[in-house]
Short mmCIF file of the C-alpha atoms (twelve columns), coordinates in Angstrom:
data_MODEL
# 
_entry.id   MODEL 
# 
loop_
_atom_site.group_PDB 
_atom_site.id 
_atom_site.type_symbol 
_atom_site.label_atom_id 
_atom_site.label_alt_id 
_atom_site.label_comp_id 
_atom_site.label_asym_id 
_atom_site.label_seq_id 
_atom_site.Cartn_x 
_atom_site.Cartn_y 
_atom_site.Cartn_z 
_atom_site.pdbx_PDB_model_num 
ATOM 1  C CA . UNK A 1  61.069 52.060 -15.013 1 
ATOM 2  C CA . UNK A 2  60.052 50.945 -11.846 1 
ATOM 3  C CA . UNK A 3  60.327 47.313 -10.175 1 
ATOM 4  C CA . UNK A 4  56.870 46.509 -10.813 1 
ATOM 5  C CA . UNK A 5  56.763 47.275 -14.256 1 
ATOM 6  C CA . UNK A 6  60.030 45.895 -15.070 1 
ATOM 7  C CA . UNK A 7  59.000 42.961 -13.043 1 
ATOM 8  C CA . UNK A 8  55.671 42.539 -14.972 1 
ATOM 9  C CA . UNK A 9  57.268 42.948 -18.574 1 
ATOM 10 C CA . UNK A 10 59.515 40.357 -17.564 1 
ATOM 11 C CA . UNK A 11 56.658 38.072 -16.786 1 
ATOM 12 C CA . UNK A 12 54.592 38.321 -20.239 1 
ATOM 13 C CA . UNK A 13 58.204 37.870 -22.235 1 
ATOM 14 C CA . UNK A 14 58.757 34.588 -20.562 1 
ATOM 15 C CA . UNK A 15 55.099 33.685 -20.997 1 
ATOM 16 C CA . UNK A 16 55.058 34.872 -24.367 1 
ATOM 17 C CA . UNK A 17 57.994 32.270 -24.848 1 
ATOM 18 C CA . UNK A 18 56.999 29.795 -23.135 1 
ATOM 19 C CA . UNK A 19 53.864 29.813 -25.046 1 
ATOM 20 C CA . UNK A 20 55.774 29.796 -28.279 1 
ATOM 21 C CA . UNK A 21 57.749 26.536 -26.994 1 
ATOM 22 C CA . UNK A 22 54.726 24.533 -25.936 1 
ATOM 23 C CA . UNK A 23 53.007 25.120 -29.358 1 
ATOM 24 C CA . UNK A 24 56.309 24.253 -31.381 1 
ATOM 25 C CA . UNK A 25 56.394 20.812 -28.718 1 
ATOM 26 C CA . UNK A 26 52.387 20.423 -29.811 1 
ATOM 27 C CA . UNK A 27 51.815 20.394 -25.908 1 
ATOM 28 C CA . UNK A 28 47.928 21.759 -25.854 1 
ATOM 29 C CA . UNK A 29 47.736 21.552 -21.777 1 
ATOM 30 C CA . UNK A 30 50.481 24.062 -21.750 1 
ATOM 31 C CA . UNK A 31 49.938 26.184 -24.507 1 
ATOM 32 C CA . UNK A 32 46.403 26.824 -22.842 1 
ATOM 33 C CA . UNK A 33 48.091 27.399 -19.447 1 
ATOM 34 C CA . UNK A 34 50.756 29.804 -20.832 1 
ATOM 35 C CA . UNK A 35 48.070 31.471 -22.768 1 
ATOM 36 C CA . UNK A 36 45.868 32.002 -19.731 1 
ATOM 37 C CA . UNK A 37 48.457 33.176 -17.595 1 
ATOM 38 C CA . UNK A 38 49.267 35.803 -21.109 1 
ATOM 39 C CA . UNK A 39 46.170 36.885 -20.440 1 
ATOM 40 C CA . UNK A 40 46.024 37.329 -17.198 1 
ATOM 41 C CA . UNK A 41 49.153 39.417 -17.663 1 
ATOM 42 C CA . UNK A 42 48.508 41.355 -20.187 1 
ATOM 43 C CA . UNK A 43 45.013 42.307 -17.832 1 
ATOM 44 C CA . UNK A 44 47.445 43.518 -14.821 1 
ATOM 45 C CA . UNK A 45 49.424 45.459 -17.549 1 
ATOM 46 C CA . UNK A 46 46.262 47.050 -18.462 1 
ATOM 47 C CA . UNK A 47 44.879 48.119 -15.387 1 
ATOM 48 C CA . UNK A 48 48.340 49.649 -14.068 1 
ATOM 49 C CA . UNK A 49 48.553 51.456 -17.323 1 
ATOM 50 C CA . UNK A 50 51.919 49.598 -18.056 1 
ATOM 51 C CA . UNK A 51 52.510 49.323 -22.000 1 
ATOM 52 C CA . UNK A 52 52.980 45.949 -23.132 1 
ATOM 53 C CA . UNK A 53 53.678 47.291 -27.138 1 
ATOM 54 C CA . UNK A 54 53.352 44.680 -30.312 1 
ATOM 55 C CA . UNK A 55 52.313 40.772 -29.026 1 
ATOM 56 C CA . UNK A 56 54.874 38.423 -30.079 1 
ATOM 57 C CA . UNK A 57 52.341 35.406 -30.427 1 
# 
C-alpha cells in the first residue's frame, strides 16, 4: 500500500469516528461537518480507485 492510500484510509477512519462521537455528544454542527468531509473522502477514494470496503456509519 502506498503513502497516499494508506494516508487516505487513515483519513475516512478518523472521520468515520469522529462522526460517530459527535452524534453520540448530539453535536449536529459537527456531525454535518464530519459527514461532509466523509464524503468528500470517500469521493477522493473513488476517483483514485482506492477501496474504502463496508461504511462503519
Amino acid at each position: 500500500m502506498d503513502a497516499f492510500t494508506a494516508g487516505l484510509l487513515q483519513r475516512i477512519r478518523a472521520a468515520e469516528s469522529h462522526l460517530t462521537q459527535a452524534r453520540d455528544e448530539g453535536d449536529e454542527f459537527a456531525a454535518e461537518v464530519e459527514q461532509g468531509e466523509l464524503d468528500d473522502l470517500r469521493r477522493l477514494a473513488a476517483e483514485h480507485g482506492v477501496e474504502v470496503g463496508a461504511a462503519s456509519v
